[in-house]
N, C-alpha and C positions, 0 to 999 in steps of 0.2 A: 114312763121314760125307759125303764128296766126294759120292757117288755119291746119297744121299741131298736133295740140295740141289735143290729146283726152280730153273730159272735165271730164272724169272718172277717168284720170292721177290726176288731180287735188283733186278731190276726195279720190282716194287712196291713196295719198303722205302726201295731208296735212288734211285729216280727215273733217268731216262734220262742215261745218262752219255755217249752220242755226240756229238758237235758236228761241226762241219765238219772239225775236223783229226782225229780219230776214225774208225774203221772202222765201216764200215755192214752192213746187214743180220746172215748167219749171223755174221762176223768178231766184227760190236758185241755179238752176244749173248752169244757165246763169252769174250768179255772181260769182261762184267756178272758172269759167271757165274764165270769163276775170280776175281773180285775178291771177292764174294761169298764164295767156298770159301778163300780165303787169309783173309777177317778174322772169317771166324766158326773155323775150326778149326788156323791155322798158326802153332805156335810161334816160330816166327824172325822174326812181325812185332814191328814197337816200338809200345808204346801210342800212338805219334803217329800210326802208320799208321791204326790203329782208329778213333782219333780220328778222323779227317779220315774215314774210312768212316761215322762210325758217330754224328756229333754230330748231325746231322741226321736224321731216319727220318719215315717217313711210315707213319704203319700203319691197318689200318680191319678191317673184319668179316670179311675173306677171309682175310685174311693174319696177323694175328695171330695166332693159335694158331697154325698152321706154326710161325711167327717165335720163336715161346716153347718152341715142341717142340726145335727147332734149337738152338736158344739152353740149353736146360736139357743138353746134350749135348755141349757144347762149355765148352771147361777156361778159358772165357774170360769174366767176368759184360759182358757187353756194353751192357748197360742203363747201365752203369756211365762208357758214354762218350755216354751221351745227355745233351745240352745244349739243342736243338730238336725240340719232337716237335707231328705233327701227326696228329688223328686223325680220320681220315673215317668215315660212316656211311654203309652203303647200306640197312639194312632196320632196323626200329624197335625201338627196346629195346636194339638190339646195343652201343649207347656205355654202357650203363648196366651192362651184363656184365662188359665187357672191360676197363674201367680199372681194377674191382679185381685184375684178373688180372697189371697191371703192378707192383702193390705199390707200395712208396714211391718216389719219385724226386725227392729232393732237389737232386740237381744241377742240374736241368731250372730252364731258366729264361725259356723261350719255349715259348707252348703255343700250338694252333690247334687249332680243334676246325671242321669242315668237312661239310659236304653231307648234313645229318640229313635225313633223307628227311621227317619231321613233325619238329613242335616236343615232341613225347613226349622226348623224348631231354633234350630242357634243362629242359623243363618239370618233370619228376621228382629234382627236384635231389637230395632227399636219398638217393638209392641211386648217384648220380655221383659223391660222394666225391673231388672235385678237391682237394680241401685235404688229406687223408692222402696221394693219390696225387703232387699236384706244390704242397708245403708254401711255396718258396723260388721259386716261380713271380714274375717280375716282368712279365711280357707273357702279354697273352691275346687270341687273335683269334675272334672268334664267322664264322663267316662261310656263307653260302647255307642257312640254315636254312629249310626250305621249309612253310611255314605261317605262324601269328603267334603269338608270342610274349606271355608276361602280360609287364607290365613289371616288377610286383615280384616274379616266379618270378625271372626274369635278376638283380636286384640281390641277391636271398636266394642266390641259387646262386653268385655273387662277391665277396659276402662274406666268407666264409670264408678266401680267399685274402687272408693279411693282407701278404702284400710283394707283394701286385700296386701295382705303377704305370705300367701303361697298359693302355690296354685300345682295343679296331678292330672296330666292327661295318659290316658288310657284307653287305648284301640279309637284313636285319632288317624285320619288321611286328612291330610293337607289336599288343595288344587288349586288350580292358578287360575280357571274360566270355566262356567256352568254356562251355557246361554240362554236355560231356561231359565234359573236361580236369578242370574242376571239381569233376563229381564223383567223377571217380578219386581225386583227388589228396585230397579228404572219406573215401574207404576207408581207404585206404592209413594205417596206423600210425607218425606219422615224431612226432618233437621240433616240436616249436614253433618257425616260422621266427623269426630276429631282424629287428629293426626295420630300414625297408626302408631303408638307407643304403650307400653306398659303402667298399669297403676305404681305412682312413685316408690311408693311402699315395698311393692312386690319384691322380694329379695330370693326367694326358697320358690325354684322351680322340679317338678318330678317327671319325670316322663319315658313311656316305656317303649319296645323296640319298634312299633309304631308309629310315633309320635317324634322320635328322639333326631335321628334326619333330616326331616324335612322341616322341623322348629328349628334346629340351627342354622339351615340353608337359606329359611324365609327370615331369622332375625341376625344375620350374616347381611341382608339388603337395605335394612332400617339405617336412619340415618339421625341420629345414632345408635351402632350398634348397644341396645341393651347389655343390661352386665348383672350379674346375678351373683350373689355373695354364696348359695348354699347348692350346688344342683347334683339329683339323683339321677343315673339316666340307667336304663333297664336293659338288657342283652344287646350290650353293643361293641365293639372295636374302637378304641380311641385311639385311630393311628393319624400321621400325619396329614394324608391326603380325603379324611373324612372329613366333614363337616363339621362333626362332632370337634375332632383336633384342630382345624382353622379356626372355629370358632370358640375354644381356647385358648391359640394362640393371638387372637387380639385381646381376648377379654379375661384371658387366666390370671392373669396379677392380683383381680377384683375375689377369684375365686378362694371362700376359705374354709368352705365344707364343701368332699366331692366323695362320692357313692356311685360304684360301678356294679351293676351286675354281669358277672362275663358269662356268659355259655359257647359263647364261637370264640373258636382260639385262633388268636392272631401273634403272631412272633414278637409283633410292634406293639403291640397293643397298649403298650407302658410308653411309647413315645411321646406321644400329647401331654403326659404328666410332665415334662422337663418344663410348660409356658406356664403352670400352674403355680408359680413361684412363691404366693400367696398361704400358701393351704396351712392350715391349723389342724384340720381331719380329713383323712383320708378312709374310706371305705373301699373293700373292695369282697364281692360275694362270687364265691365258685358253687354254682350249684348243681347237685348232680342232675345229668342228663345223661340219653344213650349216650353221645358224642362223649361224654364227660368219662364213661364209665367204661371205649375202648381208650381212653386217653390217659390215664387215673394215671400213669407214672410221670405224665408229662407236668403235672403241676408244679414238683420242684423248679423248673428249668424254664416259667413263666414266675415264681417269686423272686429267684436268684437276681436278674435285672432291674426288677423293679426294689429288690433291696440297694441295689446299687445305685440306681438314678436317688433316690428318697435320700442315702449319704451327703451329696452334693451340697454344699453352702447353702445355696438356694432354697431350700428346705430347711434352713436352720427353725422357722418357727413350727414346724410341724411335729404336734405333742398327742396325735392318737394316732394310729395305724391298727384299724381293723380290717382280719381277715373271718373270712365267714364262709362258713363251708358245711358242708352234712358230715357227720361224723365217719362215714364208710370211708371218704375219702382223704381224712384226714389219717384215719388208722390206716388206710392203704400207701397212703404216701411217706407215713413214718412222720416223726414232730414236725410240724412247720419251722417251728423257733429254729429249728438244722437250717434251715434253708435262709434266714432271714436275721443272721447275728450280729449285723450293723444296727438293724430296728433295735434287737435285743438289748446293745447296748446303752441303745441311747434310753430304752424302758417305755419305748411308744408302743409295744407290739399289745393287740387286746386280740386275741383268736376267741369267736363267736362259733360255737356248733349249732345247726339248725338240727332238726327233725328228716333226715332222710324221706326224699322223695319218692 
């Protein structure tokens, strides 16, 4: 069985295990590679050991079948300490093969699905079978789907995951009509999708300066507009006339954790917060960029407002205010807390420095 083990399995599954205090080159391989052959075939480990091998895995069209050849061969069900799984694609179709191949996985409770070479792969929902394969799924990351996306293929296809509560999209394009995607999907003999709405659970949406637009614009048309209690959205403007802000002001009452990453500066850009009436936590991230760094004195003079709307009655339950920034710019701008002594007051303010970009 040893002898049988590619030591690149190992490496593709469970991801580079060298770090600086770790051995490098032949040494790191050599050590991927018996770790590898100790938790797929050694009786003397303890399930914690596996565990910690084996909760996480990363698998995609190369490697999978090896993974399940090995895995059928071995006295040990391994799937069985999957808790994290992420699936990548490099050639089209292949995600739609291979997750039936995984069978059920109950335990799994973080999924990612990554690097669809086309939107074929999401778009054919009904032969991806996510709900048989990861039923008790609470996290799902959609991420570098390379094409665009229908928006209600993606809500028909997460659906079915009825304990999903959150969901991360990232380097998403929405579209409104393929007519060749279209008329595959007009051949194809499937069930009748369900009405285009959210798993009930879902409450905590992410989504980054791709995605963040045209998700509000497409669930702006739902009827009912969805409502989401937690949402992060990634380099955007939340002024009145974006999408982003109309669709807080219908649905900002419901909202009670909200996370902005800013890099484009907008004068407004604190206006959309006044529907937010709801909020308990507020996040808000400056992160350096060029733009950021001919701008670095203007940051004062985008907290100042937003200290002031955040005063307002309206706000009365909101009990964290995080600002998050890279250190350069915090020391170039002088305290924040200067800028924001209504927060200060009230003892919401939590200033988060990141790692300079």
């Amino acid at each position: 069985m040893a002898q049988n083990l590619p030591g690149e399995l190992v490496d593709q599954i469970l991801g580079p295990l060298n770090d600086d205090a770790q051995p490098r080159g032949h040494d790191a391989q050599q050590r991927r590679h018996d770790l590898g052959v100790c938790g797929l075939v050694c009786r003397g480990w303890l399930s914690s050991s596996r565990y910690h091998l084996f909760a996480e895995v990363e698998l995609n069209d190369l490697n999978i079948e090896p993974f399940l050849a090995i895995e059928a061969a071995s006295p040990f069900p391994l799937r069985h300490f999957f808790r994290s799984v992420t699936l990548g694609v490099r050639w089209t179709g292949s995600l739609r093969s291979h997750i039936p191949l995984l069978g059920p996985l109950p335990q799994v409770k973080a999924l990612k699905i990554a690097d669809a070479l086309l939107s074929f792969d999401i778009e054919r929902y009904p032969a991806l079978q996510l709900a048989q394969s990861f039923p008790n799924t609470t996290s799902l990351v959609i991420n570098r789907v390379h094409g665009s996306v229908k928006f209600s293929i993606l809500v028909n296809t997460i659906f079915p995951l009825v304990s999903l509560e959150r969901l991360k999209l990232q380097y998403i394009f929405f579209r409104d009509h393929n007519p060749l995607i279209d008329t595959l999907e007009a051949l194809e003999i499937s069930p009748a999708p369900p009405a285009h709405r959210f798993p009930a659970l879902l409450h905590a949406v992410d989504l980054d300066r791709n995605s963040a637009e045209d998700f509000f614009k497409k669930s702006l048309s739902l009827d009912p507009i969805p409502s989401f209690s937690s949402l992060k959205i990634g380099d955007t403007s939340a002024t009145e006339e974006s999408f982003t802000g109309k669709y807080l002001r219908h649905v900002g009452g419901a909202v009670r954790s909200l996370a902005f990453d800013l890099y484009v500066h907008s004068e407004d850009s604190h206006a959309a917060l006044r529907h937010s009436i709801g909020l308990e936590s507020l996040e808000l991230s400056f992160l350096e960029t060029l733009i950021l760094r001919i701008r670095t004195k203007l940051l004062p003079e985008e907290l100042r407002p937003i200290d002031q709307v955040l005063a307002n009655d309206q706000f009365a339950v909101l009990h964290t205010l995080i600002i998050c920034s890279t250190s350069s710019l915090v020391q170039e701008n002088g305290k924040i807390r200067e800028q924001m002594p209504l927060a200060v007051a009230r003892g919401i303010l939590d200033i988060q420095i990141v790692d300079d970009m």
